[in-house]
C-alpha positions in Angstrom: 0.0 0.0 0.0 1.5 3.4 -1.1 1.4 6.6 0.9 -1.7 8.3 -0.9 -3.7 5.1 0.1 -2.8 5.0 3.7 -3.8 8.3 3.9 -6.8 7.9 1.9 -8.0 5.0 4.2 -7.4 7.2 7.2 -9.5 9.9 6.3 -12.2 7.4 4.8 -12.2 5.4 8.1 -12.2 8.5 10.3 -14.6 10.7 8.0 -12.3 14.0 8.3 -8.6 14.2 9.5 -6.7 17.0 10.4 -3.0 17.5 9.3 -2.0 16.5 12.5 -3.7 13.7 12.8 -1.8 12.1 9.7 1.3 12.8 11.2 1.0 11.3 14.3 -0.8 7.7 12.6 1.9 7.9 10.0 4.8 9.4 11.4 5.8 11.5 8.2 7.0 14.7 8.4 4.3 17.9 8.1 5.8 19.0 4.9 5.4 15.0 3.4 1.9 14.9 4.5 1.2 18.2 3.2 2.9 17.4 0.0 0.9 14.0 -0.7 -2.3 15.5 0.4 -1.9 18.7 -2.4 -1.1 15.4 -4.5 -4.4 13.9 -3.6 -6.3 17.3 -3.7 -5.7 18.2 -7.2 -6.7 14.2 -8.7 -9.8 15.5 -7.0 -9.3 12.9 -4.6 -9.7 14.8 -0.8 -11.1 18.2 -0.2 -10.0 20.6 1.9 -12.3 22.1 4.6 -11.2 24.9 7.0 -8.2 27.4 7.1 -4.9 27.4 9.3 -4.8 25.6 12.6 -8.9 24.5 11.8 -7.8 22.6 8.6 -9.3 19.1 8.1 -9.7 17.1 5.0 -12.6 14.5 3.9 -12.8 12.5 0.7 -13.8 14.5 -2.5 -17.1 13.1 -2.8 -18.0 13.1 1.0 -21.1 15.3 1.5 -20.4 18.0 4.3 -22.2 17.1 7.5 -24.9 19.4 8.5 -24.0 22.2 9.9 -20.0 22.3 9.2 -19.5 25.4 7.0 -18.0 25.3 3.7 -14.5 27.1 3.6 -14.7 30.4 2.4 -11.9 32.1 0.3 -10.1 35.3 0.0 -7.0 36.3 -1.5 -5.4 39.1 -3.4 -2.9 38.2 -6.4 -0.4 40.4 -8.3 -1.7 40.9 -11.3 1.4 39.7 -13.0 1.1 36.4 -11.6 -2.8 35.6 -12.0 -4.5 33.8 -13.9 -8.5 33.2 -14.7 -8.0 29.5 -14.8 -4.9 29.6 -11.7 -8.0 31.2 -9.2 -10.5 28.6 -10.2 -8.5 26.0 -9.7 -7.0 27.3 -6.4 -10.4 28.0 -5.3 -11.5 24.4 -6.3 -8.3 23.0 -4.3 -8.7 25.2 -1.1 -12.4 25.3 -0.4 -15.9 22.6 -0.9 -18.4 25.7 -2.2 -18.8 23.3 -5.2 -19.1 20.2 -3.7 -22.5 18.5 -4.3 -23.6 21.1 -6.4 -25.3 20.5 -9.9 -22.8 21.0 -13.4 -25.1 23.7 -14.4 -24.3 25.5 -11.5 -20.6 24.6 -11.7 -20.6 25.7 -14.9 -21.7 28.8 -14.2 -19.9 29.9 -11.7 -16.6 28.5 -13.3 -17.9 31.0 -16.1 -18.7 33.9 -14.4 -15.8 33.5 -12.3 -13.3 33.2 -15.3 -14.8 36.1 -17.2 -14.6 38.4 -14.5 -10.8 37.5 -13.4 -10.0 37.9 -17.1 -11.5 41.4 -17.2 -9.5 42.5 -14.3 -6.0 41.2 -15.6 -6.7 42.6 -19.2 -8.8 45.8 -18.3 -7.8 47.2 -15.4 -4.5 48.4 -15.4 -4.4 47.4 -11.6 -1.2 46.0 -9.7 -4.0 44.1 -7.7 -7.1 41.3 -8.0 -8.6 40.4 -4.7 -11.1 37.6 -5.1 -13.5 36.0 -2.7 -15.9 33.2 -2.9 -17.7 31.2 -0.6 -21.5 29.7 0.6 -23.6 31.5 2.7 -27.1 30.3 3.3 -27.8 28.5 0.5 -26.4 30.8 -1.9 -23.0 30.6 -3.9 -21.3 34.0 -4.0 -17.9 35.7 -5.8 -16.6 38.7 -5.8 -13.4 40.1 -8.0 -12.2 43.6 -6.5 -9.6 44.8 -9.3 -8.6 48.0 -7.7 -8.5 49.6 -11.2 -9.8 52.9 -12.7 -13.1 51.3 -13.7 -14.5 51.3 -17.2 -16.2 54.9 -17.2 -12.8 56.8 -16.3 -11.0 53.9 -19.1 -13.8 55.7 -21.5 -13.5 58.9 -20.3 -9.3 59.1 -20.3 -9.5 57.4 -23.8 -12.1 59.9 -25.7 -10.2 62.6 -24.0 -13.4 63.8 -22.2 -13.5 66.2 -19.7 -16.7 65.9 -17.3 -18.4 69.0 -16.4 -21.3 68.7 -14.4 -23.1 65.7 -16.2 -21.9 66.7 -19.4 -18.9 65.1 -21.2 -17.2 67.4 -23.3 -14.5 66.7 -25.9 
């Protein structure tokens, strides 16, 4: 039995295992567990519940107990090393707000999501892309914060308006 499979039937036998708790059945190091459980995360293998010390991890297709909270996620990138499809998937890898939900709605937020990180790194002219997503109540939400000049001063600065009063004049 290799590594991945020990750990595997560890988290299957005990529903949700913490970092810790891997360590101490298996005696590997934190950054070997860490590294085979990444491993495991992106075959779509284990999720990842929780943040910092609160991390624990269940099998992919587990459902979430009632009343544990999906993990929400927040991070700001430099827009110089982002990507659309580098979010996604670290929001996929980090958090269960898609777990057990229908492809349609998969679908769309992988869309939605995409399209709106795109916008920011082409658009926006901003060193910074903050993105949040998460679960709350029921209802899937994201958010994409580029911290640029937005697309009314973009049209503004590019026709060479000035704005006087609620008139534009060239």
């Amino acid at each position: 039995m290799n590594n991945q499979e020990k750990i595997l039937n560890i988290i299957k036998r005990k529903k949700k295992a913490s970092g810790r708790d891997l360590i101490a059945e298996l005696g590997f190091s934190r950054a070997y567990v860490n590294k085979v459980l990444n491993e495991l995360i992106r075959e779509g293998l284990v999720a990842r519940l929780g943040q910092t010390n609160q991390t624990h991890y269940k099998l992919a297709g587990d459902k979430t107990p009632a009343g544990e909270k999906s993990a929400a996620f927040r991070k700001t990138y430099k827009r110089a090393r982002a990507s659309e499809d580098g979010v996604l998937a670290q929001i996929n890898m980090e958090t269960n707000i898609l777990n057990n939900l229908s492809e349609r709605v998969v679908s769309l937020f992988n869309y939605g999501l995409t399209e709106m990180v795109n916008n920011a790194l082409d658009h926006s002219g901003s060193d910074k892309i903050k993105v949040i997503a998460g679960c709350r109540q029921n209802t899937l939400l994201f958010g994409v914060d580029d911290l640029g000049m937005g697309i009314f001063e973009h049209i503004r600065k590019k026709k060479d308006c000035r704005i006087i009063g609620r008139r534009c004049r060239t």
